[in-house]
Backbone as numpy.savetxt, mean C-alpha at the origin, in Angstrom:
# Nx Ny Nz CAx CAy CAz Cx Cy Cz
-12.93 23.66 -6.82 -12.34 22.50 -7.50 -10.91 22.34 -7.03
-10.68 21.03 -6.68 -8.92 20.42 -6.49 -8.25 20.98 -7.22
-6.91 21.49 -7.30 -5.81 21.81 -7.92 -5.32 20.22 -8.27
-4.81 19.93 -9.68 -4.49 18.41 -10.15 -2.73 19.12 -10.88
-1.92 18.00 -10.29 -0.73 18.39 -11.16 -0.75 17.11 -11.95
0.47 16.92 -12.78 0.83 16.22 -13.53 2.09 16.13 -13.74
2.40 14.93 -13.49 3.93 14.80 -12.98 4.43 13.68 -14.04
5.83 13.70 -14.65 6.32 13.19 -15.92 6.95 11.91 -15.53
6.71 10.65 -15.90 6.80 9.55 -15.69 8.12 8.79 -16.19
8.75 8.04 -15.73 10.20 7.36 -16.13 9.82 6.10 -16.18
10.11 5.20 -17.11 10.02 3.68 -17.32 11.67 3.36 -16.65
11.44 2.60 -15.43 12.45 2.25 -14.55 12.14 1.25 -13.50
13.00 0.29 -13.02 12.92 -0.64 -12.25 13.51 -0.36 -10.98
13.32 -0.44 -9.95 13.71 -0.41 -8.69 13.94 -1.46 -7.59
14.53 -2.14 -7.13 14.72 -3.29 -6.48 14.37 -2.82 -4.96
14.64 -1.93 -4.74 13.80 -1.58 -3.14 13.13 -0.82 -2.69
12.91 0.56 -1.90 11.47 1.26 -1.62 12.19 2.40 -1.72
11.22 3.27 -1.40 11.75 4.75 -1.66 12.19 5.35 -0.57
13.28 6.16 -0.73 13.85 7.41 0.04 13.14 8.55 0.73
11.84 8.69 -0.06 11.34 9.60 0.65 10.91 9.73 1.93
11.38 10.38 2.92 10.78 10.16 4.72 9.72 11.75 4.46
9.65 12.44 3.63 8.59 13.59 4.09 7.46 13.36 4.62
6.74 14.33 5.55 5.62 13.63 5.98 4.33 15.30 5.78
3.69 14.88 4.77 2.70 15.82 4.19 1.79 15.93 5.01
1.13 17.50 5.08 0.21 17.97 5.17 -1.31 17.12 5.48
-2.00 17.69 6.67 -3.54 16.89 6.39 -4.24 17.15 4.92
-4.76 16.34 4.15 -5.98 16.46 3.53 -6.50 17.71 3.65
-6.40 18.57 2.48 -7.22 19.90 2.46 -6.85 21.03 2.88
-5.20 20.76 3.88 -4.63 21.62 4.25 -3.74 22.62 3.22
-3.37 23.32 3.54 -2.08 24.23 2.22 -1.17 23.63 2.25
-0.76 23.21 0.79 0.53 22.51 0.69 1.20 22.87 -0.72
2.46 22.48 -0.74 3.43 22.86 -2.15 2.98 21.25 -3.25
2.81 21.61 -3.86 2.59 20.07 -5.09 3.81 19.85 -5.09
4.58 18.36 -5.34 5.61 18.25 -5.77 5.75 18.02 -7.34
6.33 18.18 -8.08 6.60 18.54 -8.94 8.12 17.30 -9.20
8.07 16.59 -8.62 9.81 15.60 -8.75 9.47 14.17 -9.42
10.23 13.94 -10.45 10.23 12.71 -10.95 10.50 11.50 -9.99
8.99 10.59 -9.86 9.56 9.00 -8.97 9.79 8.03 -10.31
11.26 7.79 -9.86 12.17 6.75 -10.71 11.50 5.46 -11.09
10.39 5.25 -10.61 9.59 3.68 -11.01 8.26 4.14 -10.82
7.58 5.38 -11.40 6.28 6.03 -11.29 5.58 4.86 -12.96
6.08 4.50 -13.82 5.80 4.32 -15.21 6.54 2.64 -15.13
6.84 2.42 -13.97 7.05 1.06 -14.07 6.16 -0.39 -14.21
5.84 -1.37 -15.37 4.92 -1.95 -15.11 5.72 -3.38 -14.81
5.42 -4.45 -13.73 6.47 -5.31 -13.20 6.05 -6.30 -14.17
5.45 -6.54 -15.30 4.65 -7.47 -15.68 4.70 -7.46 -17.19
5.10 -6.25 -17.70 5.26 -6.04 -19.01 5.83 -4.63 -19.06
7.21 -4.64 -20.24 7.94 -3.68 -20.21 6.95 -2.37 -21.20
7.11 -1.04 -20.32 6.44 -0.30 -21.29 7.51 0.90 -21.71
7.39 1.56 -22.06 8.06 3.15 -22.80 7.82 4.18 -22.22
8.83 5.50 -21.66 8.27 6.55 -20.98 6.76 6.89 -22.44
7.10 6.79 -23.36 5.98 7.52 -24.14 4.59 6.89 -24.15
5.02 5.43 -24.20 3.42 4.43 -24.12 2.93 4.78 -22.79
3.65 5.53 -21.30 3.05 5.49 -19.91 2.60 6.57 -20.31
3.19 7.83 -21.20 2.46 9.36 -20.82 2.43 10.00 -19.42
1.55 10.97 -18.86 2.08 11.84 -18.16 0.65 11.34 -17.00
0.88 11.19 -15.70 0.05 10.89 -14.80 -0.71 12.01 -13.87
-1.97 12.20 -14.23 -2.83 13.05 -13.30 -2.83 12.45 -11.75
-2.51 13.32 -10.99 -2.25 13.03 -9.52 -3.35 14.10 -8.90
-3.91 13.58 -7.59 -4.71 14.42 -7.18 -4.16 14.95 -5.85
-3.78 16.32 -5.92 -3.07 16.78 -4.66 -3.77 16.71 -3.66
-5.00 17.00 -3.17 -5.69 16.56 -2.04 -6.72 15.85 -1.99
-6.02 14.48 -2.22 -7.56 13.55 -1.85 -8.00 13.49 -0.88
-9.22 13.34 -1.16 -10.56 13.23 0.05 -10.61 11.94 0.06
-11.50 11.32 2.03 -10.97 10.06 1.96 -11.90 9.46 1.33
-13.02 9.69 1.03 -13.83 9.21 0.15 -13.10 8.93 -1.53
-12.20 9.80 -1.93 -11.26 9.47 -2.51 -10.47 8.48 -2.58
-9.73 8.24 -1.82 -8.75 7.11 -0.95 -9.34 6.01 -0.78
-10.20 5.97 -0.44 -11.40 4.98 -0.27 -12.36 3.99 -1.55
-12.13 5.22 -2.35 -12.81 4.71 -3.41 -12.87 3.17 -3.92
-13.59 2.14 -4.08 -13.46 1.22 -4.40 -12.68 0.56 -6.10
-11.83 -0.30 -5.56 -11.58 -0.98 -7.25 -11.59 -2.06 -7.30
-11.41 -2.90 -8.91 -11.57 -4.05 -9.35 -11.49 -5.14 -7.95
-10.55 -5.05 -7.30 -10.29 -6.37 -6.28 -10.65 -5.88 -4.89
-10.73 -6.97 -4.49 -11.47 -6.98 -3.34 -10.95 -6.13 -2.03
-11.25 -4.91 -1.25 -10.15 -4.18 -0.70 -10.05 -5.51 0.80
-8.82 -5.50 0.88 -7.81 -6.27 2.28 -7.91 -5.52 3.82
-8.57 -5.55 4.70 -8.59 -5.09 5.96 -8.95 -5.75 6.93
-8.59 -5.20 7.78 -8.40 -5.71 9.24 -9.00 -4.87 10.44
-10.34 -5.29 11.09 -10.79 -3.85 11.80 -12.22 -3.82 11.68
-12.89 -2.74 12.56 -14.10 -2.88 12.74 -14.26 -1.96 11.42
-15.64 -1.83 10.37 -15.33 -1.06 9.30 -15.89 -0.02 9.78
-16.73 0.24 10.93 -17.15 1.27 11.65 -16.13 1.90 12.53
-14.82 1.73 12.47 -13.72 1.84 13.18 -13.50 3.46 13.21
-13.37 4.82 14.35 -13.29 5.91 14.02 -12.63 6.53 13.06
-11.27 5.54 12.95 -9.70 5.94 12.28 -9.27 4.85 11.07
-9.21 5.07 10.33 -9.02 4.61 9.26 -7.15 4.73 8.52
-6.39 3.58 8.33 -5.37 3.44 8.03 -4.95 2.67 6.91
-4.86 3.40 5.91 -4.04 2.60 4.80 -2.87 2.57 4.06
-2.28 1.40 4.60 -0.74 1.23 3.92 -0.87 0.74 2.19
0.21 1.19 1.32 0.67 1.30 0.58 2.50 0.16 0.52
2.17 -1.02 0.58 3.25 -1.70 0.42 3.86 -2.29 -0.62
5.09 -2.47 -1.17 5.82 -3.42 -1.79 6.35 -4.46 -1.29
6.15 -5.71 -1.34 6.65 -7.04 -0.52 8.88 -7.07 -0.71
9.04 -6.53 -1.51 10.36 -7.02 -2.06 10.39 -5.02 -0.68
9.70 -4.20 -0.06 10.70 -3.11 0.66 11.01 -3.52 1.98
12.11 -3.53 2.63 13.11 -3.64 3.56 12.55 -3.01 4.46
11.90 -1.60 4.13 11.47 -0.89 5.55 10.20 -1.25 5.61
8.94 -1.95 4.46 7.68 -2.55 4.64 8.27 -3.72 5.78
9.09 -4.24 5.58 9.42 -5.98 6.23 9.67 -4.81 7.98
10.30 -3.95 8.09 10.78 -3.34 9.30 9.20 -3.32 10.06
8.37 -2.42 9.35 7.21 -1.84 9.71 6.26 -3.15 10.40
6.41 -4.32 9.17 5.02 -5.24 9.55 6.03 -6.14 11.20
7.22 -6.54 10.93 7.76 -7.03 11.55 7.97 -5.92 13.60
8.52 -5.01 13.25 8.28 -4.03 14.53 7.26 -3.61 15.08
6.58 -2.29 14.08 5.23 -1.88 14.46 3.77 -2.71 14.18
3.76 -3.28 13.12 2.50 -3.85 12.92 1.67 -4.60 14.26
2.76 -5.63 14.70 1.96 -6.62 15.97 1.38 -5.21 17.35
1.95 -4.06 17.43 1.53 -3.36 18.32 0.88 -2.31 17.92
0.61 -2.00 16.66 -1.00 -1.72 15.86 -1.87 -1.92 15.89
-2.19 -3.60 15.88 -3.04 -4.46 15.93 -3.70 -4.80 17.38
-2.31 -4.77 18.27 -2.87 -5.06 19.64 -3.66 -3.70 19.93
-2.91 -2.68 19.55 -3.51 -1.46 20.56 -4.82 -1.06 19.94
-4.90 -1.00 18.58 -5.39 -0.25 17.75 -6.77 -0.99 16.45
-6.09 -1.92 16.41 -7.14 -2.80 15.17 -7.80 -3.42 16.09
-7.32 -4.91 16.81 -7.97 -5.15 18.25 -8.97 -4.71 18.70
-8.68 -3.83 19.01 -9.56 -3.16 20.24 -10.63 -1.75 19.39
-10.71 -1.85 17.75 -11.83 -1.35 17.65 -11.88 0.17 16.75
-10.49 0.77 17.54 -10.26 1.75 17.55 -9.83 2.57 15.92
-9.03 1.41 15.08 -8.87 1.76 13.61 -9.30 0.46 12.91
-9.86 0.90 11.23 -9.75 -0.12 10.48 -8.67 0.22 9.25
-7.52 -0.83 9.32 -6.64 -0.80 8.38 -6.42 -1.97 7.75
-6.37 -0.74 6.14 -6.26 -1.57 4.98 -5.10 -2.04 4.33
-4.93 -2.70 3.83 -3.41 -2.99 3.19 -3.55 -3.10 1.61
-2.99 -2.38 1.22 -2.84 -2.26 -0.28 -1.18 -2.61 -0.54
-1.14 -4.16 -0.54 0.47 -4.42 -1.08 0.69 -4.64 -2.32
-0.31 -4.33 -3.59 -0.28 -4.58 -4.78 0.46 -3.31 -5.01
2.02 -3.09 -4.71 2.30 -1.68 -5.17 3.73 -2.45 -5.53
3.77 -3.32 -6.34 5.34 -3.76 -6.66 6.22 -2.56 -7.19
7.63 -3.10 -6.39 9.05 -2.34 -7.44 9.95 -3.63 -7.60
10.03 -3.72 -9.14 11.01 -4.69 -9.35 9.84 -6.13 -10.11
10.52 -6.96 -10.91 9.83 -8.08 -11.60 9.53 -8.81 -10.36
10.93 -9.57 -9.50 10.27 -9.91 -8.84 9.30 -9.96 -7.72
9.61 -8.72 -7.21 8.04 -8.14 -6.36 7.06 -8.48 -7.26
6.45 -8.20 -8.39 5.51 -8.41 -8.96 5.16 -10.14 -8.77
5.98 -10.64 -9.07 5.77 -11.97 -9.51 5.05 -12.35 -8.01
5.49 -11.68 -6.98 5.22 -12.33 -5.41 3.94 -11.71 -5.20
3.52 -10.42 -6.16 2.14 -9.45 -5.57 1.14 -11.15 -6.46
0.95 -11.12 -7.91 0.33 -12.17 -8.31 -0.04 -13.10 -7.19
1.58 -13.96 -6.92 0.94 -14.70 -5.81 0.33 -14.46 -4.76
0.44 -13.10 -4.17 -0.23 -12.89 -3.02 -1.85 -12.62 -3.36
-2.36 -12.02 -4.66 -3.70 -11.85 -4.48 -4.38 -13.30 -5.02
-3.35 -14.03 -5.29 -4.32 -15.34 -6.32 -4.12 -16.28 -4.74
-3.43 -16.09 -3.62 -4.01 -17.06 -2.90 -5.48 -16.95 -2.00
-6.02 -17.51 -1.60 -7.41 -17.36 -0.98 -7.79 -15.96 0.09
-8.58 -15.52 0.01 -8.78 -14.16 0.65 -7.87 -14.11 2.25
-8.73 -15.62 3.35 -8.40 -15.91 4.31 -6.90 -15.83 4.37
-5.90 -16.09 3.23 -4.58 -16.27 3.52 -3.64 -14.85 3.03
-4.46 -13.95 2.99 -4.10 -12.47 2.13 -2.70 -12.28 3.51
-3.09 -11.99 4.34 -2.08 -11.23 5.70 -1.22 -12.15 6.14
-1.48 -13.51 6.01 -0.78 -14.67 6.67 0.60 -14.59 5.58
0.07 -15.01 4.04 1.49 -14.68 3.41 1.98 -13.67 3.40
1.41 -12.26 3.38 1.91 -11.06 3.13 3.07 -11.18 4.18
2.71 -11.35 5.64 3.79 -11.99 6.53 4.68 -12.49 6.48
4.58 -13.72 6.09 5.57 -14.85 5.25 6.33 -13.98 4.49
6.20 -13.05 3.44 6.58 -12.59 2.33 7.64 -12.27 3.44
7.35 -10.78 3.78 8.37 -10.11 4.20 9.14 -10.49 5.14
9.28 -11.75 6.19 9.45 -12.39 6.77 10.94 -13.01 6.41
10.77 -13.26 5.31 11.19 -14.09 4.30 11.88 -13.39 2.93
12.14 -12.25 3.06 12.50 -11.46 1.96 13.94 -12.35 1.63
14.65 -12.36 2.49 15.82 -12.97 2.27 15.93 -14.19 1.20
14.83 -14.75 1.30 14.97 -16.15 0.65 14.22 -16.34 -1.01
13.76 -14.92 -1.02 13.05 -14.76 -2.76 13.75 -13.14 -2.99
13.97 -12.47 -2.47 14.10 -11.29 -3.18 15.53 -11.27 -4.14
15.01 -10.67 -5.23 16.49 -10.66 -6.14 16.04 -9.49 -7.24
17.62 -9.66 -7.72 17.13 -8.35 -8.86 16.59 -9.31 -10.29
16.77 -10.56 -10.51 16.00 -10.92 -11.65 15.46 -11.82 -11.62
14.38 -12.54 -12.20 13.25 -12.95 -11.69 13.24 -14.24 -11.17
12.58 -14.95 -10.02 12.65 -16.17 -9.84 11.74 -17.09 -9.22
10.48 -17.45 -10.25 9.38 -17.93 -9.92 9.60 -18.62 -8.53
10.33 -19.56 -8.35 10.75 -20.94 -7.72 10.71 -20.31 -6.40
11.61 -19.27 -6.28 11.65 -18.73 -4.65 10.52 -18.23 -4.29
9.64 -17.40 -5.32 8.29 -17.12 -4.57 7.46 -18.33 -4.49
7.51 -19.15 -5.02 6.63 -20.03 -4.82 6.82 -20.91 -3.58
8.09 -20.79 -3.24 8.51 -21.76 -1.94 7.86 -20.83 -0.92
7.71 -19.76 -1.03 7.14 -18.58 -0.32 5.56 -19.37 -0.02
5.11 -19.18 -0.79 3.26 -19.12 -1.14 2.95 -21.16 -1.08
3.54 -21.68 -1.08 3.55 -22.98 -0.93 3.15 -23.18 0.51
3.76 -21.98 1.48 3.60 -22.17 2.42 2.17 -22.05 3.31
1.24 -21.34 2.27 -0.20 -21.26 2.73 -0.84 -22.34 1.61
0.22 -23.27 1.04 -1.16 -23.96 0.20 -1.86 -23.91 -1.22
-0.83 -22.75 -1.64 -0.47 -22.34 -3.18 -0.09 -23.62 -4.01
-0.35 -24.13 -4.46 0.16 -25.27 -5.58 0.47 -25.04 -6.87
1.68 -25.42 -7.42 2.41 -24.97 -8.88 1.14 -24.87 -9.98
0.18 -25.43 -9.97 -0.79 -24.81 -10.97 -1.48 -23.96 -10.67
-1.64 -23.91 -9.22 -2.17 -22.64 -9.38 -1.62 -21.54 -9.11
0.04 -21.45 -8.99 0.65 -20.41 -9.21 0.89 -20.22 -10.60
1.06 -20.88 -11.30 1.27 -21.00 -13.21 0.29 -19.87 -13.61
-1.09 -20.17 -13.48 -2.44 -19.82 -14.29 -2.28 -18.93 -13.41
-1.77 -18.43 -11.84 -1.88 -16.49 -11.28 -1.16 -15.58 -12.66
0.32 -16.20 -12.84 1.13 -15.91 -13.55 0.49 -15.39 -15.09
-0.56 -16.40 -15.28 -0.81 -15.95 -16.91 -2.30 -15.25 -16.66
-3.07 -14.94 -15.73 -3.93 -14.38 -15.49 -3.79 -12.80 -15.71
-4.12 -12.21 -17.14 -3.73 -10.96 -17.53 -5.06 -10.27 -16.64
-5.90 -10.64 -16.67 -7.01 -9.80 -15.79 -6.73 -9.46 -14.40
-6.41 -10.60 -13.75 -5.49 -10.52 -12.47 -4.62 -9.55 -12.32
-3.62 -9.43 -13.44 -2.40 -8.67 -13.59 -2.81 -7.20 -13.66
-3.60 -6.85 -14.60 -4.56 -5.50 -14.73 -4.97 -4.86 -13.80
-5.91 -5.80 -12.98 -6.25 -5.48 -11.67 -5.18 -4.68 -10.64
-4.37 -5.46 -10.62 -3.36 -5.39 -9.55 -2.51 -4.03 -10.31
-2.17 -4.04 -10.97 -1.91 -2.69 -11.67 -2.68 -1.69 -11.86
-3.75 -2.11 -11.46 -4.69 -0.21 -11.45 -4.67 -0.03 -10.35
-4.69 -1.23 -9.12 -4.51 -0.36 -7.51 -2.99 0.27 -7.75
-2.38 -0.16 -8.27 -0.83 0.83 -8.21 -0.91 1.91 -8.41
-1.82 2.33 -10.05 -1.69 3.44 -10.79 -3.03 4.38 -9.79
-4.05 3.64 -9.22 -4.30 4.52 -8.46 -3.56 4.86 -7.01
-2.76 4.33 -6.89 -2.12 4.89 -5.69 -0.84 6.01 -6.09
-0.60 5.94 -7.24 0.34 7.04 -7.58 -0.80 8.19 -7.79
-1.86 8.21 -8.49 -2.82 8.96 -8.44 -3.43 10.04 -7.05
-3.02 9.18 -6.19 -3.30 9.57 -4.88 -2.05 10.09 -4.48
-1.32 10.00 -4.93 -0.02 11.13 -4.68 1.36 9.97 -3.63
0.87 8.73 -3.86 1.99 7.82 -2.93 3.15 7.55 -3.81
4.41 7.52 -3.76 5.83 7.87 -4.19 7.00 6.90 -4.10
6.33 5.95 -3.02 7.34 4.32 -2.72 6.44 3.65 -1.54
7.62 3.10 -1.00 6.91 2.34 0.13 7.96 2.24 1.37
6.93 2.48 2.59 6.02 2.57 2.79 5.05 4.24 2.65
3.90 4.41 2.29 3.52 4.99 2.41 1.82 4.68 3.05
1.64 6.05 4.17 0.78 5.53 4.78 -0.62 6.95 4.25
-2.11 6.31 4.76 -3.23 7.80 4.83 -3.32 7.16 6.16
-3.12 8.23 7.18 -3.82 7.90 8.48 -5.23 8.86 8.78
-6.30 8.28 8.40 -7.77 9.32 8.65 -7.20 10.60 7.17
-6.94 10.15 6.44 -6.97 11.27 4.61 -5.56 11.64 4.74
-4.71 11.73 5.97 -3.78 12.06 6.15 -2.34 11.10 5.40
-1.94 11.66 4.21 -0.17 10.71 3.59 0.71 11.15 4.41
1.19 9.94 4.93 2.42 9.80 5.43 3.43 9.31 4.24
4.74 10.10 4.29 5.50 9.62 3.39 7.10 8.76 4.18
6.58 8.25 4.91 7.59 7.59 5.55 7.90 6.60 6.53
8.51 5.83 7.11 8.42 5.08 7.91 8.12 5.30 9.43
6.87 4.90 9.78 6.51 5.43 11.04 6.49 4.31 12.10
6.71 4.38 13.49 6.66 3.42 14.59 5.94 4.00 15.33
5.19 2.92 16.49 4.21 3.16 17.11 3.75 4.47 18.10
5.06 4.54 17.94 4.80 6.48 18.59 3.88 7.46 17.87
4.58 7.34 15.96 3.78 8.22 15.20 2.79 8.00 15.41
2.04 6.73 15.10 0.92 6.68 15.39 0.37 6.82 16.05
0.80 6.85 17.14 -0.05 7.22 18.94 0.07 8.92 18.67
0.81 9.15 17.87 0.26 11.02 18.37 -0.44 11.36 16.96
-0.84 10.58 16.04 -1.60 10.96 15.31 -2.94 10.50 15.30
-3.22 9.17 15.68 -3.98 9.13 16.01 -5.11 9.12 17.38
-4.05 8.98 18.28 -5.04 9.37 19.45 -5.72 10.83 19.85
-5.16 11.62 18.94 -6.31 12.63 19.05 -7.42 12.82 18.55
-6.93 12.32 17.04 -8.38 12.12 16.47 -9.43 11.28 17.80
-9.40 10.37 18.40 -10.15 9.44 19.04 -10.94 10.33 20.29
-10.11 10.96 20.61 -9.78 12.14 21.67 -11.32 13.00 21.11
-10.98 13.39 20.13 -11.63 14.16 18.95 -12.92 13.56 19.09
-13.09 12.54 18.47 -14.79 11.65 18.26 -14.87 11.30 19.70
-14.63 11.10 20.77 -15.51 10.77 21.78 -15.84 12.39 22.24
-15.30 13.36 22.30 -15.96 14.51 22.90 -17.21 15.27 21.94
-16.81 14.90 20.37 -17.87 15.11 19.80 -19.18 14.15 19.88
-18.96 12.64 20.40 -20.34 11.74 20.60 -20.98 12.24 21.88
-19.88 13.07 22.71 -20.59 13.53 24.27 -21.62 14.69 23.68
-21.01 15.61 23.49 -21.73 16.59 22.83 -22.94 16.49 22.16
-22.67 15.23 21.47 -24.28 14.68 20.36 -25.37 14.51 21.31
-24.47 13.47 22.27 -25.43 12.94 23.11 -26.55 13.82 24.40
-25.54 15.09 24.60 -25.68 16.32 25.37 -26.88 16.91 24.71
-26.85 16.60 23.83 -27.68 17.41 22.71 -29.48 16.99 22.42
């Protein structure tokens, strides 16, 4: 059986991503639990709660990717063959500076080398707001049409400059999301859509569950990354795995 810690939760707001650059252990490997309070672990962007109404959060120190994987309420966001060897999932906040670095630098040469061509399927989980108005921009991002999920997420961070703030401001995200075709009613009714809101708040609470701490945080193949990575990391983490599955399909095939 998994070793499970439980780590003590702070009702707190955060306007940008986290500090943490550590970069953990594979899946299943030996590792230290952390044991450290994240300053917006008990944060809900949508309704104010109490360290006591959040209580204390079961985290699972080594998820399996079947774990990671696990399906929830909304529809999971990817890009990629789903038979893809390597499997990548980001953990974003639209309102983090180094998410906007990542999609803006590394992402387009991810995609070329890597999603493209077969080789990974990656998911994007940006329902991980810090701050009201991140939230207000995650709403809009899952209430616009599936097809337009990556196009605004783009836009978003693209564009941080022109909506991000520390207190809330429908108007700028919406000039945001207007831009795929969002219309004021149907940004209104995202806004009051408590089921919507729920949703989008249990991919959070399961991603703290899974042991993720800010943003960006990445699983490359079960593997958390806790930090901002460029296309290098990824080329030495994942091209071995690949390395890995074609000498084991020779072998099958040998066989």
């Amino acid at each position: 059986m998994r070793a499970r810690l439980f780590v003590p939760m702070l009702a707190a707001a955060l306007a940008g991503c986290s500090g943490d650059v550590a970069m953990i252990a594979a899946s299943g490997a030996p590792r230290a639990a952390s044991t450290e309070a994240t300053p917006d672990a008990g944060f809900d962007p949508f309704g104010e709660r109490t360290p006591a109404a959040v209580g204390r959060r079961e985290v699972i120190e080594h998820p399996t990717l079947a774990e990671i994987m696990a399906p929830g309420d909304l529809p999971e966001m990817a890009l990629g063959r789903r038979d893809a060897p390597v499997t990548i999932v980001q953990y974003a906040s639209l309102s983090c500076p180094y998410c906007r670095k990542f999609q803006i630098e590394t992402f387009p040469l991810l995609k070329a080398e890597y999603i493209d061509t077969g080789k990974v399927r990656y998911v994007l989980r940006a329902e991980f707001p810090i701050g009201k108005q991140s939230g207000v921009a995650t709403i809009a991002l899952r209430c616009a049409s599936a097809d337009k999920y990556f196009v605004l997420y783009d836009k978003f961070m693209r564009q941080q400059a022109a909506w991000v703030s520390q207190e809330v401001r429908p108007e700028a995200v919406l000039g945001v999301a207007a831009q795929v075709g969002m219309t004021r009613a149907q940004f209104d009714s995202c806004r009051e859509n408590r089921g919507m809101i729920g949703k989008i708040n249990a991919i959070k609470e399961r991603g703290r569950m899974l042991g993720i701490v800010g943003t960006p945080n990445f699983f490359v193949e079960g593997t958390l990354v806790k930090s901002v990575i460029g296309i290098e990391e990824i080329r030495k983490m994942v091209d071995p795995i690949l390395v890995g599955r074609v000498a084991l399909d020779a072998t099958t095939k040998a066989h």
